[in-house]
Each structure stands twice: as structure tokens, then as C-alpha cells.
C-alpha positions as CSV (number, residue, x, y, z in Angstrom):
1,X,58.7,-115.7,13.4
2,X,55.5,-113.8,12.5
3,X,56.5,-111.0,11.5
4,X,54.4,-107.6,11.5
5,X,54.5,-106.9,8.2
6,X,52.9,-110.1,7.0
7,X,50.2,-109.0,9.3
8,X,49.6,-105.9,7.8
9,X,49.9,-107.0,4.1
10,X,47.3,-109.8,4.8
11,X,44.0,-109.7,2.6
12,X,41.6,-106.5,4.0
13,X,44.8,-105.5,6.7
14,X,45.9,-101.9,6.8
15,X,48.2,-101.8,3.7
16,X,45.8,-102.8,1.3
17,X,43.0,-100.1,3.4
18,X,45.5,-97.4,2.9
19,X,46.2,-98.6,-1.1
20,X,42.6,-98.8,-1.8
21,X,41.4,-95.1,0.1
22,X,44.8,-93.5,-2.4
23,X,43.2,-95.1,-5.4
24,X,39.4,-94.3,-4.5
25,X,40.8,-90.6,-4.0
26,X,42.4,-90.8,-7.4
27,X,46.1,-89.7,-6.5
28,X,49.3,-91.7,-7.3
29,X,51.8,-92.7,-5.0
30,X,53.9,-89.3,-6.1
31,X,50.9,-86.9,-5.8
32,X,50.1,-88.1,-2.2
33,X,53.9,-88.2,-0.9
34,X,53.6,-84.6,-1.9
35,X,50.3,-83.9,-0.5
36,X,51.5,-85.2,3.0
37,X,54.6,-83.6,2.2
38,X,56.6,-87.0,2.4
39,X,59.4,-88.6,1.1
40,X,58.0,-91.2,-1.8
41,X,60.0,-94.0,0.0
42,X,57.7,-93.9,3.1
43,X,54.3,-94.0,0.9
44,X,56.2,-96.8,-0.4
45,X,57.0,-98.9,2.7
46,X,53.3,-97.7,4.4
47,X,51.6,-99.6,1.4
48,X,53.7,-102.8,1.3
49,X,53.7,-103.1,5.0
50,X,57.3,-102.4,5.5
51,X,57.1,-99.7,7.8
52,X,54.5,-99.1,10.9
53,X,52.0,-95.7,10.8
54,X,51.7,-93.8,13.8
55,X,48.3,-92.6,14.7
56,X,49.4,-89.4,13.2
57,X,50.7,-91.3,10.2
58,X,47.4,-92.6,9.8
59,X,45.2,-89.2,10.7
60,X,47.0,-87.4,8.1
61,X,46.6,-90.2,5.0
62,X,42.4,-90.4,5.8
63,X,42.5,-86.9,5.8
64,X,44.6,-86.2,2.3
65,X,41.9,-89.3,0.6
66,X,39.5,-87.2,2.0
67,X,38.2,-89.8,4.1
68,X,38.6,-88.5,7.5
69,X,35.5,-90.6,8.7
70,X,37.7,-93.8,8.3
71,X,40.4,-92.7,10.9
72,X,38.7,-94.6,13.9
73,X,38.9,-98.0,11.4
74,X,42.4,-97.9,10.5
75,X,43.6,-96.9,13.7
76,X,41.7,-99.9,15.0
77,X,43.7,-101.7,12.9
78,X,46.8,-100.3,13.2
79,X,46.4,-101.3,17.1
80,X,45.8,-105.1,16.2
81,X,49.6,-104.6,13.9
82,X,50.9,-103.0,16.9
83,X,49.6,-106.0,19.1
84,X,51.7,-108.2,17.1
85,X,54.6,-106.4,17.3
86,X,54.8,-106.4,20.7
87,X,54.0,-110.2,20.8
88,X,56.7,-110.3,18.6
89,X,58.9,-108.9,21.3
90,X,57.6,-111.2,24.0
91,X,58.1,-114.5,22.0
92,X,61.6,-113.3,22.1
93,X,61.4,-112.7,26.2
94,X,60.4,-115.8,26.6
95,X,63.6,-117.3,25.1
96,X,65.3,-118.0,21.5
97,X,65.2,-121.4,21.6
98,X,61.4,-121.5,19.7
99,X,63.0,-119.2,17.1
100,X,65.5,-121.7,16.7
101,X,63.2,-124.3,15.8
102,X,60.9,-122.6,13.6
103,X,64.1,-121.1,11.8
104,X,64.8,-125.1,11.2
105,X,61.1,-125.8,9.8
106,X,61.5,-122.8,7.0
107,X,64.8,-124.2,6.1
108,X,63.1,-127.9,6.1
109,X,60.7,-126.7,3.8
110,X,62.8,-125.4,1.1
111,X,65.6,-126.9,-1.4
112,X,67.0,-123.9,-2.2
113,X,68.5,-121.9,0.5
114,X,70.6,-118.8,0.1
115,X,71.9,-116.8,3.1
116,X,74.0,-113.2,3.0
117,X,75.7,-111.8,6.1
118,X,78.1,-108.7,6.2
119,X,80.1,-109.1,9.4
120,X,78.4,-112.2,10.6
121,X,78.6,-116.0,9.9
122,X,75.4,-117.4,9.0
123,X,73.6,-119.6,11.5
124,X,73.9,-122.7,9.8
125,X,77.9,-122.8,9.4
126,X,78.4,-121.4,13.2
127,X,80.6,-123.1,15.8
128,X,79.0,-123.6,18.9
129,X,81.3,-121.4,20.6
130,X,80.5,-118.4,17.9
131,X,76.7,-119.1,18.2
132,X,76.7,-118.6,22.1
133,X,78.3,-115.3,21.3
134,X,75.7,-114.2,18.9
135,X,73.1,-115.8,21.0
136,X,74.4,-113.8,24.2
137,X,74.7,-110.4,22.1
138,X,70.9,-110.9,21.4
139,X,70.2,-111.9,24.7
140,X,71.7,-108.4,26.3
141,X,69.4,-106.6,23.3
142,X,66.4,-107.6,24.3
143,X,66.8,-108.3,27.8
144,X,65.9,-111.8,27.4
145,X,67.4,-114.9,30.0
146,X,71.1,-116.3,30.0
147,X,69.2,-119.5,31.1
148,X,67.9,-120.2,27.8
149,X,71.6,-119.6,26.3
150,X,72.9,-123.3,26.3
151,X,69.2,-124.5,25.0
152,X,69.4,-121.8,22.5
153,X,72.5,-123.0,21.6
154,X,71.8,-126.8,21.0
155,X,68.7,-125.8,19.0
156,X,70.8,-123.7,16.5
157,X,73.3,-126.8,16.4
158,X,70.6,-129.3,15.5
159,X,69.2,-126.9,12.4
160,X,72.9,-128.0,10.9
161,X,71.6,-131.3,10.5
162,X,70.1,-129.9,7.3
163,X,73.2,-129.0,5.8
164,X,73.7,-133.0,4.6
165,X,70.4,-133.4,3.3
166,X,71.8,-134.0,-0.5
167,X,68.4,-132.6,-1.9
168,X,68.8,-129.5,-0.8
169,X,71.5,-126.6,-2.2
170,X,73.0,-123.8,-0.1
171,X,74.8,-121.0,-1.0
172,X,76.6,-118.9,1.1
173,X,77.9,-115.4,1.2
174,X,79.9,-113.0,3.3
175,X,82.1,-110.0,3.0
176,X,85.9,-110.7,4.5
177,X,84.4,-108.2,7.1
178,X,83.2,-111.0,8.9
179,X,86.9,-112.2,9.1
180,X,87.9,-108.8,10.8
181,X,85.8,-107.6,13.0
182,X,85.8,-109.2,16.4
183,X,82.4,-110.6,17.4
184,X,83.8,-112.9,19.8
185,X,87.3,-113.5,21.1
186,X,90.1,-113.8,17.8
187,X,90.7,-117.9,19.0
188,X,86.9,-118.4,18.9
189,X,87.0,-116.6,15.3
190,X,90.0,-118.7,14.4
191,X,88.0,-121.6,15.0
192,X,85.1,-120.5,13.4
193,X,86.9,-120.0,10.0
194,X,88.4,-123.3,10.9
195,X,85.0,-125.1,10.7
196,X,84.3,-122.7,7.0
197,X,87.1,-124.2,5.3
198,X,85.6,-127.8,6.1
199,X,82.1,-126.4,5.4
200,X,83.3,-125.2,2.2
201,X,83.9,-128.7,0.5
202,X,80.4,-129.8,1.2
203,X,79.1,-130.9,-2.3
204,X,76.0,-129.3,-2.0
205,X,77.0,-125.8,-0.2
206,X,78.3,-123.2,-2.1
207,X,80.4,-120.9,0.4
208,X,81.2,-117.0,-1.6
209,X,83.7,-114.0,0.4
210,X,83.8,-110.5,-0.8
211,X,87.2,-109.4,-0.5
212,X,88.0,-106.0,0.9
213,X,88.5,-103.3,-2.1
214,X,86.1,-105.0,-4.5
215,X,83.4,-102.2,-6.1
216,X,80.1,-103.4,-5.4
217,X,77.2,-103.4,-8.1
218,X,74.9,-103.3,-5.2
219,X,75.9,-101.8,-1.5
220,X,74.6,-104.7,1.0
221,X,72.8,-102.8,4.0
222,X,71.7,-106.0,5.9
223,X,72.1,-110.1,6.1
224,X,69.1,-111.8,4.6
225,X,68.0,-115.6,4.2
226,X,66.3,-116.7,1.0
227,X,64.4,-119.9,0.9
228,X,63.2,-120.5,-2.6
229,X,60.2,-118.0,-2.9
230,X,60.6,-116.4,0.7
231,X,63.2,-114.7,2.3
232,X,63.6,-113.3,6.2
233,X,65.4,-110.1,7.0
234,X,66.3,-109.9,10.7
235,X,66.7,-106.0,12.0
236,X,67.8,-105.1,15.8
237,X,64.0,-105.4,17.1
238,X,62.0,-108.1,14.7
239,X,61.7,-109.9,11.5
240,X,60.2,-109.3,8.1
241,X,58.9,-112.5,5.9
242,X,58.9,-110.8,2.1
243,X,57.3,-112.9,-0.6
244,X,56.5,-112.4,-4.6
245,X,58.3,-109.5,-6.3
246,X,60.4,-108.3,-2.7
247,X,61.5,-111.9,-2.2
248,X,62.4,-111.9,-6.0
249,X,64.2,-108.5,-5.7
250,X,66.4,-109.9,-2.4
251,X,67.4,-113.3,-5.3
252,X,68.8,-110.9,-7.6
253,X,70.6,-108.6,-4.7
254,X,71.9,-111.9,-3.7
255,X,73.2,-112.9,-7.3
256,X,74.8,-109.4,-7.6
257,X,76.5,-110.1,-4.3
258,X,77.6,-113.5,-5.2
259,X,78.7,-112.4,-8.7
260,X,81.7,-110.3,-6.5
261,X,82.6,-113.0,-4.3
262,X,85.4,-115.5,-5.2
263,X,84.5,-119.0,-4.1
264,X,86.2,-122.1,-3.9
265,X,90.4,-122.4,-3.4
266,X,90.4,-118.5,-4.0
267,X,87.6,-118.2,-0.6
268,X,89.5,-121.1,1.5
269,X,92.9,-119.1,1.0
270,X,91.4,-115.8,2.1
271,X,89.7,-117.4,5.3
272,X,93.0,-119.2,5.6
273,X,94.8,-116.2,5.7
274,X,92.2,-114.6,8.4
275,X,92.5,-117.5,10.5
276,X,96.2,-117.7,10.9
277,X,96.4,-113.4,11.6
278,X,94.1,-114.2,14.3
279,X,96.4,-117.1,15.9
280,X,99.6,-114.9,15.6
């Protein structure tokens, strides 16, 4: 679960290089987006190590500090980031089962967990049956083995173990999207909203649904998991670990979220609802 940008944000890594040559060249974030003739956004991600420079990327940022005599460095660098990427990618080749397990060890560790999905249900309140189905889906993305499936499986099952440690609080939130959409077949959904209703009335798990039609203070663009200072956001290809101020921003997206979300008897009777139009 290392992700790259972790890598690059580390003490003397390329993010902090390319902060440190703006700064020495006196421009501001703004004055260098429009040197390069970028959007602000991608200054933005370069410097907080959310977003991987090319080699051009990085040719043209020396040469706007005026600092083209540093271009061999960083791009040194940039191929160590790239290197653990792609190890990244092989972790994952070499089966899910590991992720699994270190997933369980960052829950472990925490006593706050908060997880948001938009048309999934979150790891830790999956059926078997649902989780093979995810598990499968990311199996055919990355070209992985269907050996590992069933092993992959088990491991996800044993990080619900956590769920009754009474020390520990969990909320909980998804849109009603997760309801409708078919992500496996509409009995193994049935089921899996089934097993929510039961998960609902844990004492120490908080389950919120969006319904459909509610205006949204903030537009969710991907799931997220937030373990009291840390929080992991999972894209198609890899895994980002934010901390400080972005882990504090993804809190207060999740608050927003669950601010819109109706918990309780008013969630159980819309999953209710789901489960039976999927049995009829």
C-alpha cells in the first residue's frame, strides 16, 4: 500500500525539489502556472505529490526557475518515483491477498474509521459473495490471477473481525447508487443489503445513504477511507496515503457527505426497499 505520492512528498523527494527551485526563483504558484502556460491545479498536484511529471514536465519547470543545470537531478529522481509505481503495480500482480492484510493493519491501528463509497459497499460490511465480485473486477483490471481469488477473499473476510472491537467507531457512508447499479448479480446485491441492515445495528458503526434527489454541498468524485489522521484514496491503477491538511480536507468532505445522508430506521427502510425490488 505504498503509495507513490508518499514517495515523492518524503523529506528532500521531488515535490519538495520542485517547491524549493519556484521559491529560490522568486515566483508564486500563479506566476509559474502561467509561465509554463498551465492550469494552477497541475502546479498544485506537482508540488504536493499528487500527480507524476513527465520528463518534459520536469525539463520545462528547471527551465522557467532558471535552473536548467538541475534537470539531470530531478529526472533522476523522478525515475526512483516511477520505480515505485511500477512496484506498485507488481505487488498487485503478484496477488490481493497482501493488500488485504495490510488494509487490516491501517484499520488495526486506528479508532476512528470513516469510509465513503458512491456505488460500492465498503470492504468491511461486504458479503463474501459481493467481495469475490469486486475482487474479480480487479483481478480482470490488472491482469492479476483468479487463483488468488478465494485467498483474496478470506483475507477481506477476516479484516471484519474489527468491526466488534468496541474501542473503535465506524462510520459509514454511501449514496443509494450503490443500491442500483448492478455490480454483481441483483440476488447477490439482495443479499448484500441483507447483511447492511444487520450491520447497521452494530453499537459502534454508524451506517449513512444519500438518497437519490438530495442537493449535495459537496459532489463526491471518488470512495475514500479515513483512519483518524490518514486517509487512502484508491483510483483504477494505485493508491494515494494523504496526511495533515489533505487528510483533514477528506474529514470535512466526509462530514459534508454524512450531513446529507439519513441514517438509522430512515437508511434500513431505504436499503429495505432496494433489497426487495431486486427480489421481485
Amino acid at each position: 500500500m505504498q503509495p507513490t505520492g508518499e514517495f515523492l512528498n518524503q523529506p528532500g523527494g521531488l515535490a519538495e525539489r520542485l517547491v524549493r527551485m519556484r521559491k529560490a526563483a522568486g515566483l508564486t504558484g500563479d506566476q509559474l502556472a502561467t509561465r509554463l502556460e498551465w492550469a494552477r491545479s497541475k502546479v498544485v498536484k506537482l508540488e504536493n505529490g499528487r500527480q507524476m511529471p513527465t520528463d518534459a514536465d520536469i525539463r520545462a519547470w528547471a527551465e522557467a526557475c532558471g535552473h536548467a543545470e538541475a534537470v539531470r537531478e530531478l529526472l533522476d529522481l523522478l525515475s526512483d518515483a516511477q520505480a515505485v509505481h511500477r512496484q506498485w503495480r507488481h505487488q498487485l500482480r503478484k496477488g490481493h491477498a497482501a493488500l488485504q492484510d495490510e488494509f487490516d493493519v491501517f484499520v488495526r491501528q486506528g479508532t476512528r474509521i470513516r469510509g465513503f463509497e458512491i456505488v460500492y459497499i465498503p470492504g468491511l460490511l461486504q458479503t463474501p459473495e459481493y467481495a469475490r465480485y469486486r475482487i474479480l473486477e480487479a483481478v480482470r483490471r490488472h491482469g492479476t490471477s483468479e487463483a488468488e481469488v478465494g485467498n483474496t477473499v478470506a483475507a477481506r473476510m477476516r479484516r471484519q473481525e474489527v468491526l466488534f472491537d468496541t474501542s473503535k467507531t465506524f462510520e459509514f457512508v454511501i449514496t443509494d447508487a450503490a443500491f442500483r447499479l448492478l455490480a454483481c448479480p441483483p440476488l447477490v446485491l439482495a443479499a448484500q443489503l441483507d447483511r447492511l441492515l444487520i450491520s447497521s445495528t452494530f453499537g459502534n458503526l454508524t451506517l449513512g445513504v444519500i438518497p437519490a434527489g438530495v442537493e449535495l454541498r459537496v459532489v463526491p468524485v471518488t470512495g475514500f477511507l479515513n483512519v483518524d489522521d490518514s486517509t487512502v484514496v484508491e483510483t483504477f491503477t494505485s493508491s494515494e496515503t494523504l496526511r495533515d491538511q489533505e487528510s483533514a480536507a477528506y474529514g470535512q468532505i466526509f462530514d459534508d457527505l454524512m450531513a446529507e445522508a439519513v441514517t438509522g430506521d430512515e437508511a434500513r427502510r431505504l436499503i429495505t426497499a432496494a433489497a426487495v425490488a431486486l427480489r421481485s
